[in-house]
Every structure is written in structure tokens, then in C-alpha cells.
C-alpha positions in Angstrom: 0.0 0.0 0.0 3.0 2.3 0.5 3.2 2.5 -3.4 0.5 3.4 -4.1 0.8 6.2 -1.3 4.1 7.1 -3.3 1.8 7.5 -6.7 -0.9 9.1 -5.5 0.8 11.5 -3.0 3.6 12.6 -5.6 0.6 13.1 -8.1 -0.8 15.3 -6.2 1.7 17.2 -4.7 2.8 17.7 -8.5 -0.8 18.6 -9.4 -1.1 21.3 -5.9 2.7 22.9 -7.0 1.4 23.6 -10.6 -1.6 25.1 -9.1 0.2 27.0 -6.5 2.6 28.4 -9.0 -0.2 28.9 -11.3 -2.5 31.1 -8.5 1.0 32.6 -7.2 1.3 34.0 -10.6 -1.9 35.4 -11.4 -2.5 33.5 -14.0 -5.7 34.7 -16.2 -7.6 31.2 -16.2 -6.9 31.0 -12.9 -8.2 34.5 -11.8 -10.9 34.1 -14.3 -12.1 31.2 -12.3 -11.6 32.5 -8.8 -13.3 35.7 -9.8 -16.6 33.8 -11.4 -17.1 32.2 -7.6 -16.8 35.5 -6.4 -13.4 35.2 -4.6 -11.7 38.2 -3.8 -8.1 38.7 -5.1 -6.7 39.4 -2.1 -7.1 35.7 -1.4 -5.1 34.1 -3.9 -1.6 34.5 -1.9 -3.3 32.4 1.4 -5.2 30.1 -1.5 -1.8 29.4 -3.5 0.2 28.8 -0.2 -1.9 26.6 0.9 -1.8 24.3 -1.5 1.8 24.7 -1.8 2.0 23.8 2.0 -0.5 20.6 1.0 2.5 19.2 -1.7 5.1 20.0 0.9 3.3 18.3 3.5 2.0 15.0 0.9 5.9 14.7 -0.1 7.4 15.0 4.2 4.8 12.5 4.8 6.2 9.9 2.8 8.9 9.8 5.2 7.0 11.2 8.4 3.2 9.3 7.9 1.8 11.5 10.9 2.4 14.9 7.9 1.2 13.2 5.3 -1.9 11.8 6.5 -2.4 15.6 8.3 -1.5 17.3 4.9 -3.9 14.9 3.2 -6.7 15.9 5.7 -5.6 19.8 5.0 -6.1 18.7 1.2 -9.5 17.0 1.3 -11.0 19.8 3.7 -9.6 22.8 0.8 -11.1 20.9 -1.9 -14.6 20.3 0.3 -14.3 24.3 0.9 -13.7 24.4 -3.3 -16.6 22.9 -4.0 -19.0 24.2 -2.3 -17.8 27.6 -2.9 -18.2 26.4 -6.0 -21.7 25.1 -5.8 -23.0 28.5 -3.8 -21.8 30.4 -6.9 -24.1 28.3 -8.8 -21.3 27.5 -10.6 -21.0 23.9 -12.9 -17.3 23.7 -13.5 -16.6 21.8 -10.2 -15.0 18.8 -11.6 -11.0 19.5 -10.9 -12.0 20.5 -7.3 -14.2 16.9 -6.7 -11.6 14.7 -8.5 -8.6 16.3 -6.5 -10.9 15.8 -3.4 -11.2 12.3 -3.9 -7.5 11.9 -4.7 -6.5 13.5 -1.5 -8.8 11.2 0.0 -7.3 8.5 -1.6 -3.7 9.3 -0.3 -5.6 10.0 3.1 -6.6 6.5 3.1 -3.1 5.4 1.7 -1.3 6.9 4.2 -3.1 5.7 7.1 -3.2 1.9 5.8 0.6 2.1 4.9 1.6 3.4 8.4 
């Protein structure tokens, strides 16, 4: 079960670094996005470091299982906060925010099995 921690964990950290970098960035589909669910631009610095400190904690925790698991839990509770955000907005394009939730609960999972 370990490897498949390894896959899914490095996956997603990849996945959370190019979306950090992305939001760090201001990049325009990003903001585009953000903006349409009606969050403020003043947000995207905590949002973007935040998921940077997710892949941080999903890549420690492959040697330290008590960060990973926490990161994961970190990872699934942004992505529930994503979607319903999200939802509110009335707002259909909440696909990338429900499959990163269930991968993040998948390494959740992963990581407390694999202990």
C-alpha cells in the first residue's frame, strides 16, 4: 500500500505545486475562475500557499506518515471548501475540485493503511 501512497501523494503534490505556481502567478484562467465564484483577489496568496504547503506536507509525509496523512486531511477539507464555494456560486465547472478531493482522500486513506 506504500506504493500506491508514493503515486498518489507525488501526483498530487505535482498537481497542488502547478496550481500554486499557477495562483501565485496570477495567472488569467486561474483569476478568471476564482473571480466567477466570487473570490476576492486578495485571497489568492493564502489560496496558493496553501496548496503549496498541502504538496510539501503529501511529499514530508512519505517519510514522516503522521504529515502526510495531516497534509492529506488539509487537502481534502480545501477541496470540500472548493466545492462548495463552487456550488453556492451556482457555478458547474466543479470537476478539478471533486476529483482532487477524492484523490487527496485517496492518499488519506493510503497513508493511514501504509503506516
Amino acid at each position: 500500500m506504500f506504493l500506491a501512497y508514493v503515486i498518489v501523494g507525488v501526483l498530487l503534490a505535482l498537481v497542488l505545486s502547478a496550481s500554486a505556481t499557477f495562483t501565485f502567478a496570477r495567472n488569467p484562467a486561474i483569476t478568471a475562475t476564482m473571480g466567477k465564484v466570487g473570490v476576492p483577489d486578495s485571497w489568492l496568496p493564502r489560496l496558493a500557499s496553501l496548496k503549496a504547503a498541502g504538496a510539501v506536507g503529501l511529499l514530508v509525509g512519505l517519510a514522516v506518515p503522521f504529515i502526510g496523512a495531516a497534509a492529506a486531511v488539509g487537502v481534502v477539507l480545501f477541496f470540500i471548501g472548493a466545492v462548495v464555494v463552487h456550488v453556492r456560486a451556482k457555478d458547474k465547472e466543479f470537476a478539478p475540485a471533486v476529483v482532487l478531493m477524492l484523490l487527496a482522500a485517496a492518499a488519506l486513506v493510503l497513508r493511514l493503511i501504509s503506516a
